[in-house]
Steps between C-alpha positions, in 0.01 A plus 500: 500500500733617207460766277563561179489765232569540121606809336455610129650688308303804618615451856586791723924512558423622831270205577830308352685652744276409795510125434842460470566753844217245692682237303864588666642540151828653637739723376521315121110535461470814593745613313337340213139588575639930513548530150141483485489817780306826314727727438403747811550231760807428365647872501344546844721183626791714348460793649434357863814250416739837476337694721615203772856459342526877506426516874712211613763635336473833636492342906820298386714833377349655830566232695900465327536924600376418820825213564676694284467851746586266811779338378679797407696489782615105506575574086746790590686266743480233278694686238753639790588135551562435153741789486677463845456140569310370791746560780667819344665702749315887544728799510479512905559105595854598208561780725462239847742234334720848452467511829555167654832475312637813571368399853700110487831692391515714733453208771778268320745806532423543831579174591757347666703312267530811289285327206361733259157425285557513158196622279426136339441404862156258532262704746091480540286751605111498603275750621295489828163416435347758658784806547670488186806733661618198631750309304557085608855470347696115466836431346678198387694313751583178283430339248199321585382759737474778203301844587170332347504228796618752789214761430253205522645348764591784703124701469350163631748505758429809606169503520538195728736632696227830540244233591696323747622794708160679536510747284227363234236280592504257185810405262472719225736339311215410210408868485862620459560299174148577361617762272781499272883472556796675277841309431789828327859309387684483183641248426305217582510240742826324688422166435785296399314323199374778361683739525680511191137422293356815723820739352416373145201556511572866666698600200205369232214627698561673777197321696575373832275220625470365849711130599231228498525489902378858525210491294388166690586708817257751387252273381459328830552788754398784349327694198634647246848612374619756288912523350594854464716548159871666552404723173202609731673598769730690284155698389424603859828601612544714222211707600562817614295520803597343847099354540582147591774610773369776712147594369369167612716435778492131507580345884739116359450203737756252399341105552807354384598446919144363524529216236831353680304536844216318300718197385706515837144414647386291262759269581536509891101425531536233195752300682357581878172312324733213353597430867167548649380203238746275438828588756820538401676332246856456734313329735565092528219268456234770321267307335311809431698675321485388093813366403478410155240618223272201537483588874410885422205368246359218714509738795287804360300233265283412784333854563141477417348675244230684730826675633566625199168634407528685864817622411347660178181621684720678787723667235152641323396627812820696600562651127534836677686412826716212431539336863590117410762350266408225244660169632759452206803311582818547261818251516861465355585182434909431443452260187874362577383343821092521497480668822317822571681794564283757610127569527316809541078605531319746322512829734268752256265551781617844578693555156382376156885435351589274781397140344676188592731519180600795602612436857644211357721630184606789616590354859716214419829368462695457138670167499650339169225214483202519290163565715119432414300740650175315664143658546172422654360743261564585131731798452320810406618760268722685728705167647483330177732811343674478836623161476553543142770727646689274624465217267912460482370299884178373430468164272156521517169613728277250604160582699203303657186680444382729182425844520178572317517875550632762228833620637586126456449490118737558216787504774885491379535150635182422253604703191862469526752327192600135495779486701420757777398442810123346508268360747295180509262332752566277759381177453304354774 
């Protein structure tokens, strides 16, 4: 049944607008069929139109106020961040690195070789998490180990060391580096290569920066890090007022003992688990022990890959009490005669810094040969900047398996110039 009707010239425009509405016109015949409106419906369209606008518009500035009012706080930070930086130092954390240095000279000129600290000397500082009168204090003891790595280091160590005598239940050693860390020198670092860039740029800028080791160092075992300015220093010690020495009272632990105990460790229970697996080297007819670099590859090749997903599972699990070490294995090989020179196993069960490079590198024996350093696991940030310092022994870093996780990304053996030491993928 259709229906159909026919207009005149006398027709209704509201009985226009009706067909074409029942018609689905849309938007274009509407439009078209409104000029034909009376006047009155058209100015009450109007005047509901703005009285709408006027009300949205009235719950969006209260709604704005409303973020506006709570935000207040975040916006005044905000702008404190602009003006200090991120990881400015406050007035009483200048007053602790005032502190800890007065503290670390007073310990060199105590000592027994007579040394005295000078004022450029590299020293870090950190605050106890929860009693901020206590002061964890590190030095430099070479030029690898700087202050940066012995705070680390040493606060993991000692909260290991806590854990395995009794005194705390858990390893706390993830707690202790939660919360920020302070490095106070002039100067710059000690680093033979850089040195002389470091003292340029000291006279332009006056900006010290952190080596490339120690900010991987702080990437991968702790938080954050904050470089006190000499020219701040100079601000707090010309204060009047004796605050930062006896109104807070701060008690110093030094952890510079604890990182040498830490590597010390690291490197009897590395090699006691060398043994344990594969024997000694000395011994005659070991057929366990790798010999060459094709032997150390086709020997930790054959793991299965549900080992490794346990592996990852079981580290998940103990975030917070770190019982187990990953099974990493690091070599030397002598690139003169092919052999392997050492080994050494990832011992970061009880203390983050202790991974297999590190055991390794900072364990072994200079010779006059070129070495490649060999890994069953890509190099994160914090051994890839480690071998890098000592690329005049390294020709090159070659490992078995890739590490998908972030602290393996962007590494110095991944960013570095043509011509530095790089690393590459064993073929299988």
């Amino acid at each position: 049944m259709s229906i159909s009707f026919a207009f005149s010239e006398r027709s209704s425009p509201s009985v226009l607008l009706l067909y074409f509405w029942r018609r689905g016109g849309g938007k274009e015949r509407r439009i078209r069929t409104n000029a034909h409106r009376p006047q009155k419906m058209r100015r009450i369209s109007n005047t509901m139109t703005t009285t709408t606008s006027s009300s949205s518009c009235e719950d969006e500035k209260e709604e704005k106020e409303e973020k506006s009012s709570e935000s207040s706080f975040r916006k005044k930070k905000r702008r404190a961040n602009k003006t200090k930086g991120p990881h400015a130092a406050t007035r009483e954390e200048k007053k602790a690195g005032k502190f800890a240095r007065e503290y670390v000279a007073g310990l060199s000129h105590g000592s027994a070789d007579g040394k005295s600290a000078k004022r450029d000397d590299d020293i870090a500082f950190a605050l106890d998490t929860h009693n901020r009168r206590i002061l964890y204090v590190a030095r430099r003891t070479s030029d690898i180990q700087s202050s940066t790595f012995n705070l680390i280091c040493g606060l993991r160590e000692l909260a290991f060391e806590a854990k395995e005598s009794g005194r705390e239940k858990r390893n706390y050693g993830d707690a202790k580096c939660r919360e920020r860390m302070f490095v106070v020198r002039k100067g710059g670092g000690r680093e033979d290569d850089t040195r002389c860039l470091e003292e340029e740029a000291e006279k332009k800028t006056k900006v010290l920066t952190l080596s490339e080791f120690d900010r991987a160092v702080v990437k991968v075992g702790h938080s954050k890090v904050c470089v006190i300015q000499e020219e701040e220093m100079e601000e707090v010690e010309n204060e009047n007022d004796d605050e930062g020495r006896e109104g807070v009272g701060y008690e110093c632990v030094d952890v510079t003992e604890f990182s040498k105990r830490a590597l010390m460790r690291g490197k009897l229970e590395s090699d006691r688990m060398i043994e344990d697996e594969f024997g000694r080297a000395e011994e005659a007819q070991n057929s366990s022990y790798p010999s060459d670099a094709d032997a150390f590859f086709v020997r930790f090749s054959n793991r299965s890959q549900e080992e490794s997903k346990g592996e990852e599972e079981e580290e998940k699990e103990e975030r917070f009490e770190r019982a187990s070490h990953r099974n990493v294995v690091a070599a030397l090989r002598d690139d003169a005669t092919g052999k392997i020179i050492s080994l050494a196993k990832n011992t970061n069960g009880g203390n983050k810094i202790l991974h297999a490079e590190m055991n390794l590198l900072l364990n072994h024996e200079k010779t006059r040969t070129k070495k490649t350093l060999l890994v069953t696991l890509q190099c994160c940030r914090m051994c890839a900047a480690l071998s890098q310092r000592y690329a005049n022994e390294l020709s090159e870093v070659v490992y078995l398996r890739a590490d998908t996780g972030p602290l393996a990304k962007m590494t110095a053996l991944q960013i570095c110039e043509e011509g530095k030491l790089r690393e590459r993928k064993h073929a299988e």
